[in-house]
Each structure stands twice: as structure tokens, then as C-alpha cells.
C-alpha positions as CSV (number, residue, x, y, z in Angstrom):
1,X,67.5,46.1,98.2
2,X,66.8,45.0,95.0
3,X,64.8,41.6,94.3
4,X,66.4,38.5,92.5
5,X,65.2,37.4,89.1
6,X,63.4,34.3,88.9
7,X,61.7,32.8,85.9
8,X,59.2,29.6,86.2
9,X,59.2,28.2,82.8
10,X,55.6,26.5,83.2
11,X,54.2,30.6,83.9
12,X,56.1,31.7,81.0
13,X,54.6,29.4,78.3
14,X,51.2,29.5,80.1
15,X,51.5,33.5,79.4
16,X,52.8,32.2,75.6
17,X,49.5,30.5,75.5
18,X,48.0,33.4,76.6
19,X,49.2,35.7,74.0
20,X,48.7,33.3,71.2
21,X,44.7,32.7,72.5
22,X,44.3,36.6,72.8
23,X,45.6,36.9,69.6
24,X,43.6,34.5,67.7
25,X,40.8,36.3,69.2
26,X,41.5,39.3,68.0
27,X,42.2,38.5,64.6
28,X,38.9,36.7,64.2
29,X,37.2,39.2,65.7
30,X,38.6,42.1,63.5
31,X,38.1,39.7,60.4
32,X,34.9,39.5,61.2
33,X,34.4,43.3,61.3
34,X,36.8,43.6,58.4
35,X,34.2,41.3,56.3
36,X,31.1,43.3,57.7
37,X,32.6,46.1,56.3
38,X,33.7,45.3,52.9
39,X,29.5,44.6,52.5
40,X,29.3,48.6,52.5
41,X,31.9,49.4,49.9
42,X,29.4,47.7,47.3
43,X,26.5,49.9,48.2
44,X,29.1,53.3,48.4
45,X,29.8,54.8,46.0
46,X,32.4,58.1,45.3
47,X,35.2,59.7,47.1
48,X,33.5,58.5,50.4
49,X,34.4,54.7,49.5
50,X,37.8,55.8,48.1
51,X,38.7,57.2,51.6
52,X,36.9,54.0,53.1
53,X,39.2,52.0,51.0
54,X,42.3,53.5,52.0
55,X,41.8,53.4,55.4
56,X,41.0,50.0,55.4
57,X,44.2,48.8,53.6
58,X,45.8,50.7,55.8
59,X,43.6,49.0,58.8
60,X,44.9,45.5,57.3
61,X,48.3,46.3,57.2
62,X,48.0,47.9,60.5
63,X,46.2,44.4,61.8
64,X,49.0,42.3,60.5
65,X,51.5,44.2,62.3
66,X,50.0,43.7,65.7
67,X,49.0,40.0,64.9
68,X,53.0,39.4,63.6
69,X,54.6,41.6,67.2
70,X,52.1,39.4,69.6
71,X,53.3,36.0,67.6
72,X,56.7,37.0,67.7
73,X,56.2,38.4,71.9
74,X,54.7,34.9,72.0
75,X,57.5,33.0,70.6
76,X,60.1,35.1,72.5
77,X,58.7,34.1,75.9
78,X,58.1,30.7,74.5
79,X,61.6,30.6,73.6
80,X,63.4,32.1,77.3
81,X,61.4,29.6,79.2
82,X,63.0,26.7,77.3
83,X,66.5,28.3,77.4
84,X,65.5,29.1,81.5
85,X,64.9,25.5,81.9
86,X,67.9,24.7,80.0
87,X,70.7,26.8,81.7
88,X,68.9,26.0,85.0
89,X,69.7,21.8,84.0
90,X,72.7,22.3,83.4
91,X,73.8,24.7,86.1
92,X,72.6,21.5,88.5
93,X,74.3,18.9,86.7
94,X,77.6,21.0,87.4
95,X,77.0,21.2,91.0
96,X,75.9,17.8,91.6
97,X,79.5,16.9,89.5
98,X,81.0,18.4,92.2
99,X,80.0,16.0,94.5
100,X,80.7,18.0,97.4
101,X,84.1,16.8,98.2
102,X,85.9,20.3,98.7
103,X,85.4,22.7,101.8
104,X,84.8,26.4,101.7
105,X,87.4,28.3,103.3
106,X,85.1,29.8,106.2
């Protein structure tokens, strides 16, 4: 038997949260190494910094993909918890219109 889907809009933008705090972290963390980094590239010299170069353009582009997928995973939960809470209102409001004044042929 399968299980019924169920959303809880407070766990979904508490896991929003979640994603935007981890990702914060991470991109301070990596700037941080980024900027540690870019101290060697004035003391190297050659073919050897070249390659160091390269890789860490490539690192940075690499880094701004991840940070712009967990913003957008972020907003995306963010966003289906409101429209949760939304559809759930409203699917209320049209039962309680109903007011329970017909009978269910049992």
C-alpha cells in the first residue's frame, strides 16, 4: 500500500533555511580558500601557475553553479510550501461553503 503525500509548510521553509544557511557556508568557506590561494599565484611562476589558473576559473565557475542550483532548490521548496498552504486554504474554505447540508448516498 502506498503512503499518502503530505507536505507541512513550516518543515519545508525550515529545510529552505536550511539550504540557504548551508550554502552561505560554503561559499564563505571556499572564498576563503579561493583567497588563500590566489596568495600563491604571485610567488609561481611558469606553466605551473598557468595550469593553477585555469583550474581555478574553472573552480569559480564550477562554485557559482552549485551556489545558483542550492539558491534556486531553496527557492523551489520555499515556493511549494507557500502554494501547499495555499491550495490547502482554499480546499477548506470550499468545504466549509458547503456547509454540510447534503447527505451522502450510503
Amino acid at each position: 500500500m502506498s503512503q499518502p503525500t503530505e507536505a507541512q509548510s513550516a518543515m519545508m521553509a525550515s529545510t529552505a533555511a536550511r539550504f540557504d544557511e548551508v550554502n552561505g557556508s560554503l561559499q564563505s568557506m571556499l572564498s576563503t580558500l579561493m583567497s588563500e590561494l590566489s596568495m600563491l599565484s604571485g610567488a609561481w611562476k611558469g606553466m605551473g601557475a598557468r595550469a593553477f589558473d585555469e583550474v581555478k576559473q574553472q573552480y569559480a565557475a564550477d562554485l557559482k553553479s552549485l551556489n545558483d542550483a542550492l539558491s534556486e532548490t531553496a527557492e523551489g521548496i520555499r515556493t511549494s510550501g507557500a502554494s501547499y498552504d495555499a491550495t490547502d486554504s482554499d480546499a477548506a474554505a470550499r468545504v466549509a461553503q458547503t456547509g454540510g447540508t447534503f447527505t451522502l448516498p450510503l
